[in-house]
Backbone as JSON, one array per atom type, in Angstrom:
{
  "sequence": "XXXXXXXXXXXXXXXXXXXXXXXXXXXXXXXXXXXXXXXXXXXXXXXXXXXXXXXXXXXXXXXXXXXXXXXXXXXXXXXXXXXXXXXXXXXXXXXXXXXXXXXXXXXXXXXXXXXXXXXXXXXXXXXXXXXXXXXXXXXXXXXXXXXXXXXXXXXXXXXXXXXXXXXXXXXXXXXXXXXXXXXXXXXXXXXXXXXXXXXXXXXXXXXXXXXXXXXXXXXXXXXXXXXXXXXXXXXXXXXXXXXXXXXXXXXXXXXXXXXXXXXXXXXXXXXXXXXX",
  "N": [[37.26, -15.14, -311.96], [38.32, -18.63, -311.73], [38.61, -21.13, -313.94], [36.6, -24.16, -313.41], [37.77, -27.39, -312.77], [36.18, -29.68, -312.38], [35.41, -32.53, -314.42], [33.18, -32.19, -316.87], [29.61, -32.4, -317.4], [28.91, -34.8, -319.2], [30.87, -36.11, -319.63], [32.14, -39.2, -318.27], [34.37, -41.08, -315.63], [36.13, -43.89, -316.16], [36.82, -45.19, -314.3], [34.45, -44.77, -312.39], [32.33, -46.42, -313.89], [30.28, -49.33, -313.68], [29.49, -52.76, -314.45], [26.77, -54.79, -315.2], [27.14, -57.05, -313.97], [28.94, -56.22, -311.58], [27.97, -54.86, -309.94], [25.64, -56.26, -309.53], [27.08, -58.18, -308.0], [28.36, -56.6, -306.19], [25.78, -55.78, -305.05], [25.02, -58.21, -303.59], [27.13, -58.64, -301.71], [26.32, -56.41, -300.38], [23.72, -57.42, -299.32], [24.32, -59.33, -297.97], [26.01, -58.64, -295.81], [23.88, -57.53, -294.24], [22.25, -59.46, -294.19], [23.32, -60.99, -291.75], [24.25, -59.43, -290.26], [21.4, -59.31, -289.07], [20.96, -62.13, -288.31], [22.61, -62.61, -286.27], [21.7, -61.87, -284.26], [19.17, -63.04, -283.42], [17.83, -66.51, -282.25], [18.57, -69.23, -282.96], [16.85, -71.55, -284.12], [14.58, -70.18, -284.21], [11.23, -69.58, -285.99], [12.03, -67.22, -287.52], [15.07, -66.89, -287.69], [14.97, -68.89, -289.03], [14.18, -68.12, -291.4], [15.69, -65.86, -292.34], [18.17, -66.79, -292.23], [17.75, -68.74, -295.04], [17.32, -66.89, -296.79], [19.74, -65.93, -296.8], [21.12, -68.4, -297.87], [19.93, -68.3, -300.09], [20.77, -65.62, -301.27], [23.53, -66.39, -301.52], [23.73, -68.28, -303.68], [24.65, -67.91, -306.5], [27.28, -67.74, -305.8], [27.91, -70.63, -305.35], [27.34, -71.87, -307.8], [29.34, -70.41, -309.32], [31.21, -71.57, -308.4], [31.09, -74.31, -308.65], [31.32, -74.82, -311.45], [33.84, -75.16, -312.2], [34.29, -77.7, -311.96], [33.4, -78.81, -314.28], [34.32, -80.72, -315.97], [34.12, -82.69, -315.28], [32.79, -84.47, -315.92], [30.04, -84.8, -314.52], [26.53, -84.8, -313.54], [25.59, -81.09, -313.32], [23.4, -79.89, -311.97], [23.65, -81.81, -309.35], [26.58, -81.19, -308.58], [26.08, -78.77, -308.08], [24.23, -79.05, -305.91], [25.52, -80.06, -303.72], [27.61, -78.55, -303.46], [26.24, -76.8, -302.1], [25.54, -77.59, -299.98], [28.15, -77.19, -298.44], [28.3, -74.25, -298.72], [25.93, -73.99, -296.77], [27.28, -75.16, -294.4], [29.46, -72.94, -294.39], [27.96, -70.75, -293.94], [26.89, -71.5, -291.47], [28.94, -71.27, -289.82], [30.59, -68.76, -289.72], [32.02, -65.69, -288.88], [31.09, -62.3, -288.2], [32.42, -60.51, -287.46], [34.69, -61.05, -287.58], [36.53, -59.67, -289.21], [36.59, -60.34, -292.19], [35.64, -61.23, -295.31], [32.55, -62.62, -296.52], [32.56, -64.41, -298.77], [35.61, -64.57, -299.35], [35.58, -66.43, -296.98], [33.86, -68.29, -297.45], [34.35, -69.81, -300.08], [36.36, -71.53, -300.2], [35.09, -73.8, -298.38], [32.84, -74.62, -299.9], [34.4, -75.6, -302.12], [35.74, -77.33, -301.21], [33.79, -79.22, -300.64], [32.66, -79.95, -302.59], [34.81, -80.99, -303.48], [35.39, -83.14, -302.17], [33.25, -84.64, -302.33], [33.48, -85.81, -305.03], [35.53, -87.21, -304.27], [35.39, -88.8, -302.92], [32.27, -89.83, -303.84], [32.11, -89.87, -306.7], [33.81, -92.26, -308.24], [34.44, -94.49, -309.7], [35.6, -96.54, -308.56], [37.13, -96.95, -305.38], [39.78, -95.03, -304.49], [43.31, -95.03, -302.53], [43.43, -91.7, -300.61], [46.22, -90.13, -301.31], [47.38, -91.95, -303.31], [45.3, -90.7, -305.3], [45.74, -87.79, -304.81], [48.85, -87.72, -306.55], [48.12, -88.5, -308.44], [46.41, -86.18, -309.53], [48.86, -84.89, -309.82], [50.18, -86.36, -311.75], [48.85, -86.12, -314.06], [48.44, -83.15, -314.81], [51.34, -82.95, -315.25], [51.0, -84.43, -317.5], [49.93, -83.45, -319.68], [51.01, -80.84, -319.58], [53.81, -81.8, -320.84], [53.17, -82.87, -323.19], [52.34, -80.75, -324.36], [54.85, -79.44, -325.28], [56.46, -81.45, -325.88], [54.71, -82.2, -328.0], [53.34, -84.54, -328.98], [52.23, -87.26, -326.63], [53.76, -87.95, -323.63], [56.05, -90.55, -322.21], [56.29, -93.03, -319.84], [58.36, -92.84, -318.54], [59.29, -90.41, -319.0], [56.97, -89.03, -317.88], [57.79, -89.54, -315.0], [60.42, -89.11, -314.67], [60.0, -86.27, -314.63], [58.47, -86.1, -312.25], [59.87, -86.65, -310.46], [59.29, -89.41, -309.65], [58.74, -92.88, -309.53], [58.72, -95.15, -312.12], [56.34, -97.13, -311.57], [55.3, -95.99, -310.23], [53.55, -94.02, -311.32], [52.62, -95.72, -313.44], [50.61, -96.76, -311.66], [49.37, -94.63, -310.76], [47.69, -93.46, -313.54], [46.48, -96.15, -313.64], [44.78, -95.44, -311.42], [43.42, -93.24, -312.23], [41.44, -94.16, -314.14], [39.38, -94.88, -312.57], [37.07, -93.29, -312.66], [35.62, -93.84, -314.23], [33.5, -96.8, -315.72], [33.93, -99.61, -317.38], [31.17, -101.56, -319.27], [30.55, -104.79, -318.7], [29.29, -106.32, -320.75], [29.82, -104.41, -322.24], [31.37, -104.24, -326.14], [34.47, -105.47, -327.11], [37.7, -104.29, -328.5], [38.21, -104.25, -331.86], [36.58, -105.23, -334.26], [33.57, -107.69, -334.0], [34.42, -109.15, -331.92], [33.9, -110.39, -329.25], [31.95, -109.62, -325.67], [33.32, -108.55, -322.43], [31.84, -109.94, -320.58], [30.87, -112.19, -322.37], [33.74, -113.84, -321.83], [34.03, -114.2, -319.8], [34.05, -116.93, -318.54], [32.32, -120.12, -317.92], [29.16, -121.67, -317.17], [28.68, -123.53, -314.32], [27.71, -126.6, -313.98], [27.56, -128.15, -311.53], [27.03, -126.08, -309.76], [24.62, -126.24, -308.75], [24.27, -128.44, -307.32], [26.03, -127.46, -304.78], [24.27, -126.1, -303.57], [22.73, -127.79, -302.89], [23.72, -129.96, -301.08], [24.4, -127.99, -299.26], [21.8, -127.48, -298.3], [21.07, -130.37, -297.38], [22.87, -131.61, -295.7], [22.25, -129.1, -293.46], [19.83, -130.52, -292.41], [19.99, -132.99, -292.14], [21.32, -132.63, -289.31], [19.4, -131.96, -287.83], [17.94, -134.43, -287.16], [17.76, -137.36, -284.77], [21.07, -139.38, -283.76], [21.13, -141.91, -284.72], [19.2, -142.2, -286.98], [20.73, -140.59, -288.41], [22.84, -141.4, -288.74], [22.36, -144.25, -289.99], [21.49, -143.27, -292.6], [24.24, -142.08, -293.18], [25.11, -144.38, -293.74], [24.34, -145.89, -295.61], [23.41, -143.69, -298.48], [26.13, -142.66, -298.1], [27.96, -144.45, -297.47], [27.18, -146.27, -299.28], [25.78, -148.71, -298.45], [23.85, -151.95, -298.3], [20.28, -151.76, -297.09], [20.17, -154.44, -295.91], [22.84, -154.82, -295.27], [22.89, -152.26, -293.8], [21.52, -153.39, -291.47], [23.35, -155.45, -290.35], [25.23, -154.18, -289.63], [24.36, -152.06, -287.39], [22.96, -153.91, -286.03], [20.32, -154.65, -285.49], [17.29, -155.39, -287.03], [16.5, -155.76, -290.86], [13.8, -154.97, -291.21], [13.45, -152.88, -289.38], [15.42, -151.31, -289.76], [14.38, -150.45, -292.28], [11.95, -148.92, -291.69], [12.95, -147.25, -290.16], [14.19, -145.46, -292.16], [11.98, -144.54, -293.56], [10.88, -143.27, -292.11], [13.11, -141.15, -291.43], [13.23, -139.68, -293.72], [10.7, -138.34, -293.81], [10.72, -136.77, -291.99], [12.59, -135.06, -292.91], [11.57, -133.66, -295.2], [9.23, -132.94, -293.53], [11.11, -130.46, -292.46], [12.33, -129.78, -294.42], [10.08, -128.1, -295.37], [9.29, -126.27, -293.54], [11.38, -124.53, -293.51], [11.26, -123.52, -296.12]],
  "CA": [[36.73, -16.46, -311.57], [38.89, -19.32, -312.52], [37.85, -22.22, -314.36], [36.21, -25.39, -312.8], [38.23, -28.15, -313.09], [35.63, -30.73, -312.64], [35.15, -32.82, -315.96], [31.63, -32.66, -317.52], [28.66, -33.3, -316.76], [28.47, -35.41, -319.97], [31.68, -37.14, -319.31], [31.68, -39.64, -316.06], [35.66, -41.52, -315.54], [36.08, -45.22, -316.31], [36.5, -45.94, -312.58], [33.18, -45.02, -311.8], [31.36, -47.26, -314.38], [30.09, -50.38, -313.05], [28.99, -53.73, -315.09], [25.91, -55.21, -314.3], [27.77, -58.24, -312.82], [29.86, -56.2, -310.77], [26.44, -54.5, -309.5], [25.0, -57.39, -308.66], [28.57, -58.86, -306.89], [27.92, -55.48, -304.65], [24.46, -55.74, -304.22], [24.7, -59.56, -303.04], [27.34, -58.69, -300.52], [25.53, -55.68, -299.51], [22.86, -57.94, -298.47], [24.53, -60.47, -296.91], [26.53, -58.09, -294.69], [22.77, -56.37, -294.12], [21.3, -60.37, -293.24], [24.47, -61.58, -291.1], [23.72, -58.45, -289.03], [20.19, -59.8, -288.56], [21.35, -63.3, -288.14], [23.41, -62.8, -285.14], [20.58, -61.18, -283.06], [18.01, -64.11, -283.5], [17.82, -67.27, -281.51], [18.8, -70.61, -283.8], [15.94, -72.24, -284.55], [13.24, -69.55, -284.02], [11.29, -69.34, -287.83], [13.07, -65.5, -287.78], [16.2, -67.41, -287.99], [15.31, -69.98, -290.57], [14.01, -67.09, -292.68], [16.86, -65.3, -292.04], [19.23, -68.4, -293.29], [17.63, -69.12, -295.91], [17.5, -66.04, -297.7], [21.71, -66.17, -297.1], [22.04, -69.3, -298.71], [19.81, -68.19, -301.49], [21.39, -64.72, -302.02], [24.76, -66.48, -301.8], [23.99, -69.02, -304.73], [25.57, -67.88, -307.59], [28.78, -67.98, -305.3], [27.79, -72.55, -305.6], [27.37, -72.01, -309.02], [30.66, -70.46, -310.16], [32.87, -73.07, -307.76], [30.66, -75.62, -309.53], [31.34, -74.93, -313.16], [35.31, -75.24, -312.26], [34.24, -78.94, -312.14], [32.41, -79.06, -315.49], [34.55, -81.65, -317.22], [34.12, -83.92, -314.69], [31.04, -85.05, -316.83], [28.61, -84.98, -313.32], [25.0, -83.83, -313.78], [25.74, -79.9, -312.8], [22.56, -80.02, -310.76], [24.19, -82.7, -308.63], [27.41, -80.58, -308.09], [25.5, -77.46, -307.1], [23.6, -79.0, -304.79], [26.39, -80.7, -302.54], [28.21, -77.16, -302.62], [24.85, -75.7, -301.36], [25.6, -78.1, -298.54], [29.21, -76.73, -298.5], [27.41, -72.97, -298.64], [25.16, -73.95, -295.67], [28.4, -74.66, -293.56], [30.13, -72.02, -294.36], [27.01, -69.71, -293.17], [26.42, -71.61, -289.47], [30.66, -70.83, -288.67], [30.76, -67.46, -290.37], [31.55, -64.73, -287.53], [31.48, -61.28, -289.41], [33.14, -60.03, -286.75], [36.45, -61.23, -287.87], [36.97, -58.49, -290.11], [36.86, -61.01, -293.45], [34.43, -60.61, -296.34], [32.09, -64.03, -296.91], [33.01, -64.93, -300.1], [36.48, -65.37, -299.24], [35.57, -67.6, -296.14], [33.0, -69.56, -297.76], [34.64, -70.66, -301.16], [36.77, -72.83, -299.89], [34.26, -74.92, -297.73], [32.5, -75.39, -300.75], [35.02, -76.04, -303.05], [36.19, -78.57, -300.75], [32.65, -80.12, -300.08], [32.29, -80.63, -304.1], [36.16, -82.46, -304.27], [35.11, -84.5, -301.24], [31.72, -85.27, -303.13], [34.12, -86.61, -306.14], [36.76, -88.09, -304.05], [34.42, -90.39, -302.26], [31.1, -91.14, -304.3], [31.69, -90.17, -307.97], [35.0, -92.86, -308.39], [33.23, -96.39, -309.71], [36.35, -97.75, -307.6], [37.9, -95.69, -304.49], [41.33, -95.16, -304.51], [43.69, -94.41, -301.84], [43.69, -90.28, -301.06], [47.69, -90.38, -301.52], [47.49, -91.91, -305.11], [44.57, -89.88, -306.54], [46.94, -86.68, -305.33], [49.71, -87.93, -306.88], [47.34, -88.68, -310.21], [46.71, -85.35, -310.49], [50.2, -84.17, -310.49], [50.89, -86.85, -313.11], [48.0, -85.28, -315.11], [49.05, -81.96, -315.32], [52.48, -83.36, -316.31], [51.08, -85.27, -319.11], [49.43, -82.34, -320.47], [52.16, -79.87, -320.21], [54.88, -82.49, -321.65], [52.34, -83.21, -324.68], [52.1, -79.73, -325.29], [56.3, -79.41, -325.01], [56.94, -82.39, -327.64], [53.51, -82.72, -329.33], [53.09, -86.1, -328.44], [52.07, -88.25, -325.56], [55.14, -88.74, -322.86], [56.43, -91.76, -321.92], [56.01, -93.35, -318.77], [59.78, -92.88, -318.45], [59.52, -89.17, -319.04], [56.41, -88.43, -317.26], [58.41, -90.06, -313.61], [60.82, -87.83, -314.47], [59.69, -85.06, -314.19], [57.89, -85.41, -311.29], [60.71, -87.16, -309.85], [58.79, -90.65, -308.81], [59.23, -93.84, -310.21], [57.11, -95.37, -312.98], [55.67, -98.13, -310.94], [54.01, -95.38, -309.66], [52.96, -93.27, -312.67], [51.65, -96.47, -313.65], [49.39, -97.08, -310.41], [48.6, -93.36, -310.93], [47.22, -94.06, -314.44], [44.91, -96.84, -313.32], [43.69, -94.82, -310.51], [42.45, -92.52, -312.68], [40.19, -95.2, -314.61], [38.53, -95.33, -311.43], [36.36, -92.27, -312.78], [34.63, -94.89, -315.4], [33.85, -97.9, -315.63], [33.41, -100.46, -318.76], [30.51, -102.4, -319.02], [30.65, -106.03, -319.01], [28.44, -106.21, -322.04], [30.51, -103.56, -323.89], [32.1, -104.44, -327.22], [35.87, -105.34, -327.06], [38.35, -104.1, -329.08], [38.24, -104.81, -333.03], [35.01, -105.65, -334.81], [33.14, -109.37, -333.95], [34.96, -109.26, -330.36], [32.74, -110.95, -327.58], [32.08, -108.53, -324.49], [33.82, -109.07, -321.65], [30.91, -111.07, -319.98], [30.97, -113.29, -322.75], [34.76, -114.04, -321.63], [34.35, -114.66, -317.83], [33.74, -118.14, -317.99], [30.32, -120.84, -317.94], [28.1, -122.03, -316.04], [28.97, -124.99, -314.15], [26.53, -127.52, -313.87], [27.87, -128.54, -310.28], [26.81, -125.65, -308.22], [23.35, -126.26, -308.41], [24.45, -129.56, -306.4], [26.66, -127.07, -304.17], [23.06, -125.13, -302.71], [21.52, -129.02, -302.6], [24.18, -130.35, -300.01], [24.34, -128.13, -297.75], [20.73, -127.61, -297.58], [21.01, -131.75, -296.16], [23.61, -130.97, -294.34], [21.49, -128.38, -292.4], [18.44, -131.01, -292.29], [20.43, -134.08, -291.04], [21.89, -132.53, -288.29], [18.01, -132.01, -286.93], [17.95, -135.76, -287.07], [18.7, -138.61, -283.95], [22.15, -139.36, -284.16], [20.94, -143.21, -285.28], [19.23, -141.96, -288.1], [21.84, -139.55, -289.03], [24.21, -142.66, -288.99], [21.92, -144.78, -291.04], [21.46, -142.47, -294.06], [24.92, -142.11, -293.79], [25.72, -145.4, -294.12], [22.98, -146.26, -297.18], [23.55, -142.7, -298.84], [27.77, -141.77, -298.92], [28.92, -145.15, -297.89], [26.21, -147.59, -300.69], [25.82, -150.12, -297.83], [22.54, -151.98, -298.41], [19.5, -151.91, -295.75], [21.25, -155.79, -294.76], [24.54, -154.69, -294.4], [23.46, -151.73, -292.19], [20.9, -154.33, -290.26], [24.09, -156.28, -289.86], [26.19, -152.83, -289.01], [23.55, -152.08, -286.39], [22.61, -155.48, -285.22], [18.9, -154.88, -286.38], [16.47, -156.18, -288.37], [16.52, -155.4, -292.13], [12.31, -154.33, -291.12], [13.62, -152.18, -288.87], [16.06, -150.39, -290.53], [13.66, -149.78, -293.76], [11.3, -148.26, -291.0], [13.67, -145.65, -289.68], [14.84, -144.71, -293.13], [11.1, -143.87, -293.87], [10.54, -141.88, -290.79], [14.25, -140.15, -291.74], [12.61, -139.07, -294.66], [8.91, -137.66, -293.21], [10.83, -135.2, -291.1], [13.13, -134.12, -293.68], [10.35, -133.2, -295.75], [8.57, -131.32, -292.91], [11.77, -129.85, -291.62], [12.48, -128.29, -295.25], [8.57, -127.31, -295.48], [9.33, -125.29, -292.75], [12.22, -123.63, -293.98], [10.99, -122.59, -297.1]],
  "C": [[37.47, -17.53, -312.36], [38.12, -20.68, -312.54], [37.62, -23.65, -313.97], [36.92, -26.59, -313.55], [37.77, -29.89, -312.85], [35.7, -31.33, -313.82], [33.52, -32.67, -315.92], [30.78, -32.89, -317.41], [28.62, -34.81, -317.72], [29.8, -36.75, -320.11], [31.65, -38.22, -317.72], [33.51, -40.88, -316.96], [34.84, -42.91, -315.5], [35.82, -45.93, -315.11], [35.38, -45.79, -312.21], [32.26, -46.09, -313.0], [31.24, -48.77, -314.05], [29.42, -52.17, -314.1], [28.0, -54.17, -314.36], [26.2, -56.42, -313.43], [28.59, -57.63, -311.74], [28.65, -55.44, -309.67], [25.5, -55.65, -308.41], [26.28, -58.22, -307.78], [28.28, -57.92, -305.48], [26.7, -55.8, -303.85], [24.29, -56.69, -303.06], [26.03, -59.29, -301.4], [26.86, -57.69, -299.54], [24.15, -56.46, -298.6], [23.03, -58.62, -297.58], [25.12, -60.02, -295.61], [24.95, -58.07, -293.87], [21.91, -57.98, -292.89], [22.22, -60.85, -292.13], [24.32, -60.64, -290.0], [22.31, -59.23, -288.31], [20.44, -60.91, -287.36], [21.75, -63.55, -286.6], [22.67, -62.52, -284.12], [19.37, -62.57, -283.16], [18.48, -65.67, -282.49], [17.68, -68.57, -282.8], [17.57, -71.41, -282.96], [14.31, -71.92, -284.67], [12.65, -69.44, -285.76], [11.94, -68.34, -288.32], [14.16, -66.37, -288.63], [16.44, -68.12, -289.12], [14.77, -69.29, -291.52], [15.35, -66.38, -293.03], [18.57, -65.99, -293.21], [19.02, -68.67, -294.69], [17.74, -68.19, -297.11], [19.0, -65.71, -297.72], [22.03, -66.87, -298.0], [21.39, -68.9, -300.18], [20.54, -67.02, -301.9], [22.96, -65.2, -302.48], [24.66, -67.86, -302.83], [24.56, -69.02, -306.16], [27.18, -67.98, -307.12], [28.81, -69.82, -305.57], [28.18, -72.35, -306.87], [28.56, -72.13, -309.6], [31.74, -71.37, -309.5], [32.12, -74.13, -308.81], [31.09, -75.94, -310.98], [33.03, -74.55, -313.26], [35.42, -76.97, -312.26], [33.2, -79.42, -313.41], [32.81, -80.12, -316.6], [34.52, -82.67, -316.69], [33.1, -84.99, -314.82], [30.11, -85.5, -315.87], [27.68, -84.07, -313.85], [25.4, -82.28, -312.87], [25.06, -79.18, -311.47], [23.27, -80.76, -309.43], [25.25, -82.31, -307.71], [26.91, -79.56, -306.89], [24.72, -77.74, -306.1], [24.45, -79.99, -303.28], [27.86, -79.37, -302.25], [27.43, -76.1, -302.37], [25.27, -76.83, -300.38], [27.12, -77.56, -297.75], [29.46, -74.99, -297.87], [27.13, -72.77, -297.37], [26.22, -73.87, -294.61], [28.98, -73.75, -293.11], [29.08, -70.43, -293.55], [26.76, -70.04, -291.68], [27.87, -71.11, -289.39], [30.92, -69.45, -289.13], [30.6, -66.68, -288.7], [32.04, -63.46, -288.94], [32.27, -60.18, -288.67], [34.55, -59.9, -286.92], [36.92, -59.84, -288.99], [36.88, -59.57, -291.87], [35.35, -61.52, -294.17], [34.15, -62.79, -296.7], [32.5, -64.37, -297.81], [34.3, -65.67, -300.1], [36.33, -66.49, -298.16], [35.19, -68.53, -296.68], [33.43, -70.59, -299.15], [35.19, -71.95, -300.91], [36.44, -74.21, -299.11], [33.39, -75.44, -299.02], [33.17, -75.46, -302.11], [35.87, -77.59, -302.38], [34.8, -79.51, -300.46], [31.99, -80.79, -301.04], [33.27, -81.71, -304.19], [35.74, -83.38, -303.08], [33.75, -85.68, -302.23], [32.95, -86.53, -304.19], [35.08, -87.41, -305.65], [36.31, -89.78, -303.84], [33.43, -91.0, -302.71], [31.39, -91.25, -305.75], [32.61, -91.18, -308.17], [34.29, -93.95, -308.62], [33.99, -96.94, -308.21], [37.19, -96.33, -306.81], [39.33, -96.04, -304.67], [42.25, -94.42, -303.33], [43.83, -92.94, -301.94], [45.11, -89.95, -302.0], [47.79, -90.63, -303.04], [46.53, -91.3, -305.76], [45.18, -88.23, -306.32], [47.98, -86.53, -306.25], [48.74, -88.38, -308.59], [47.21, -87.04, -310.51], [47.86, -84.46, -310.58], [50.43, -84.73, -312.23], [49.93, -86.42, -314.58], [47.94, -84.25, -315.1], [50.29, -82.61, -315.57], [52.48, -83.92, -317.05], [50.75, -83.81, -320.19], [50.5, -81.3, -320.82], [53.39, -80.42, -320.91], [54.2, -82.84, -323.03], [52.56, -81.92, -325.41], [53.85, -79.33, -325.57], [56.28, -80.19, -326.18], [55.67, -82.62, -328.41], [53.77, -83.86, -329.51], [52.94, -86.44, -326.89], [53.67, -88.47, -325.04], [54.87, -89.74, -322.77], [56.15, -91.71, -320.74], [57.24, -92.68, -317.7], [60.04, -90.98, -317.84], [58.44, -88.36, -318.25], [57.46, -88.72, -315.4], [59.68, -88.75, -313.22], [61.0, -86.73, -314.13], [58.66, -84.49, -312.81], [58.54, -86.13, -309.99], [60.4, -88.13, -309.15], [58.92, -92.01, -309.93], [57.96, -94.49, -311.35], [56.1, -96.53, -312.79], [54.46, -96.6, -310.69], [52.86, -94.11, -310.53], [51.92, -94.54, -313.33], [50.44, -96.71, -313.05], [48.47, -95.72, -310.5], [47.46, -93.1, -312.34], [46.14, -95.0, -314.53], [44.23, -96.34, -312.67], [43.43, -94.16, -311.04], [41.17, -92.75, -314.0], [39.23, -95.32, -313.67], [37.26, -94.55, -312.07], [35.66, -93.09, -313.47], [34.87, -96.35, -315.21], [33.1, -98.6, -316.91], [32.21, -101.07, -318.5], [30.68, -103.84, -319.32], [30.18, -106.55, -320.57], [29.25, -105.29, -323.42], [31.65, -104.1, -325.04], [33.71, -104.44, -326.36], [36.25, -104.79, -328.35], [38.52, -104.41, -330.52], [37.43, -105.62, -333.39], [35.37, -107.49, -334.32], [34.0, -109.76, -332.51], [33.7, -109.72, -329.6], [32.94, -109.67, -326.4], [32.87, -108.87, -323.6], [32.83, -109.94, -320.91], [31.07, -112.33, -320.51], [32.47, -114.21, -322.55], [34.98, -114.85, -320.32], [34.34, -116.07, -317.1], [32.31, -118.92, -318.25], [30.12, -121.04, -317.11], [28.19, -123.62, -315.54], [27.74, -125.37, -313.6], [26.01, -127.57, -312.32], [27.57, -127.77, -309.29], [25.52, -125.56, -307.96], [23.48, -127.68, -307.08], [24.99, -128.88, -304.71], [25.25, -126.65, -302.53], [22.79, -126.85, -302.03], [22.03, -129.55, -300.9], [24.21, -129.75, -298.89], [22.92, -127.85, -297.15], [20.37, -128.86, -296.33], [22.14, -131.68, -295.78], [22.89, -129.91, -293.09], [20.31, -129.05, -291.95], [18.98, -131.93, -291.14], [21.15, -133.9, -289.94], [20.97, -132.17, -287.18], [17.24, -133.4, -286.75], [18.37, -136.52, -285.37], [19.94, -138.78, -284.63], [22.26, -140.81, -284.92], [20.58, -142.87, -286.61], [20.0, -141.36, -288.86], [22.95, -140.62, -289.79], [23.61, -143.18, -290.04], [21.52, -144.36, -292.45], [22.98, -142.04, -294.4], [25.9, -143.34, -294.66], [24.9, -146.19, -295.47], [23.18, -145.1, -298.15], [25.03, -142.42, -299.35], [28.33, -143.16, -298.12], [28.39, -146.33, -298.71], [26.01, -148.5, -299.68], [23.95, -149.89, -298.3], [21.62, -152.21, -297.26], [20.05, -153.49, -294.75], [22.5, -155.46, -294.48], [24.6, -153.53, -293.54], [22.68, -152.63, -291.21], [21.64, -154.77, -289.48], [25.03, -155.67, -288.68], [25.75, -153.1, -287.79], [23.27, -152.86, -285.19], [20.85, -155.15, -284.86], [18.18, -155.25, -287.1], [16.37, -155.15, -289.68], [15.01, -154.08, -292.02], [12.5, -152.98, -290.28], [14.55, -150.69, -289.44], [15.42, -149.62, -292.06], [12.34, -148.55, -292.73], [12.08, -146.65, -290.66], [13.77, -144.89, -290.96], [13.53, -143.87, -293.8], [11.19, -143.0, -293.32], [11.53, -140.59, -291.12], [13.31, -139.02, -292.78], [11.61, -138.07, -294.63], [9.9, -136.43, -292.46], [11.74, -134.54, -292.07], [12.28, -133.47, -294.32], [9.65, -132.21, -295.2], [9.48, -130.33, -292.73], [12.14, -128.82, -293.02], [11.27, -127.54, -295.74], [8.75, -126.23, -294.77], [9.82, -124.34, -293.11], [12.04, -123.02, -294.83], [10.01, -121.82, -297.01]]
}
């Protein structure tokens, strides 16, 4: 009888030992194959279905998670991330055919790894910036980083263009667009103790535009006027004539003309009662 060339009971090979993360990596696509089967037999929008769904997107949440925490320096609340590549997730589960022969994980990352950089392209930015130059920012930021670590120092403007063969107008523009990500506060300290904020910089308070609101409020009054009265307040008002020299204007009596200018008055009064 020759000798069994099994190993051991007490030995077991490296290839079969499993980590509990790689355990649970199996388990989770064992299920999802297991609900995706389900899935496809149900009628969209029956409760089956939205049970069905929902226990997808939750078994497939640690797949949000780890795309999420590839954006972790982007100093966003984490919550915030993960829950706009759970909308990313959800996508990727209504177009999923499992038919195709291709394992979820790889379909779905990239809908929500693109549904987080959309998130950041478009709301986190104080100030948007054309797509075109925030691509071209992060070339020029990986080429700052790897030329820093090359000379141990900060490149030049000169030397970052260089190397990514564009001019430094535009390394520059690339540079501000990526200030977009923050923004100063008006209020915040400048530069070197006893500095004023920038608010305190922007200018005063002119006296004159409280006059600015006044005019055209009468401008919007006197144009709900007769065109006589309209005339006669302009001619007592912006050209100084006195009630005799518009009597004379007119070819009215002085009594007459102090009459209208009352009456002018009574409806302005109601007419901005109204308005306010």
């Amino acid at each position: 009888m020759s000798a069994s060339t099994a190993p051991p009971h007490d030995e077991v090979s490296p290839d079969t030992v499993q980590t509990p993360a790689k355990r649970r990596g199996a388990d989770t696509r064992a299920l999802t194959q297991v609900l995706f089967g389900q899935l496809k037999d149900l009628e969209p929008g029956t409760p089956e279905h939205t049970r069905v769904r929902a226990a997808l997107i939750e078994a497939n949440l640690p797949l949000v998670r780890y795309a999420a925490a590839r954006f972790r320096s982007r100093n966003e609340p984490m919550e915030d991330v993960v829950q706009v590549g759970t909308i990313g997730l959800i996508n990727a589960i209504d177009r999923f055919d499992p038919e195709r022969g291709v394992q979820f994980p790889t379909f779905a990352m990239p809908t929500v790894v693109g549904e987080i950089k959309r998130y950041f392209r478009d709301n986190v930015r104080t100030v948007h910036v054309p797509r075109r130059l925030h691509e071209l920012w992060v070339q020029v930021s990986g080429a700052t980083e790897d030329l820093t670590t090359a000379f141990g120092r900060s490149p030049t403007t000169a030397e970052i263009a260089e190397r990514l063969r564009i001019t430094e107008e535009e390394v520059l523009s690339c540079i501000e667009a990526g200030r977009s990500y923050h923004a100063t506060s008006l209020e915040a300290a400048q530069e070197g103790d006893g500095m004023p904020g920038l608010l305190d910089r922007l200018g005063y308070e002119d006296p004159a535009l409280d006059g600015v609101e006044h005019r055209d409020l009468v401008r919007h009054l006197l144009v709900q006027l007769p065109e006589r009265e309209q005339r006669i307040l302009l001619l007592r008002y912006y050209s100084n004539l006195t009630q005799s020299q518009i009597s004379a204007e007119l070819g009215v009596s002085q009594m007459h003309v102090s009459r209208l200018l009352a009456r002018s008055f009574q409806r302005l009064r109601s007419a901005n009662r109204i308005d306010a």
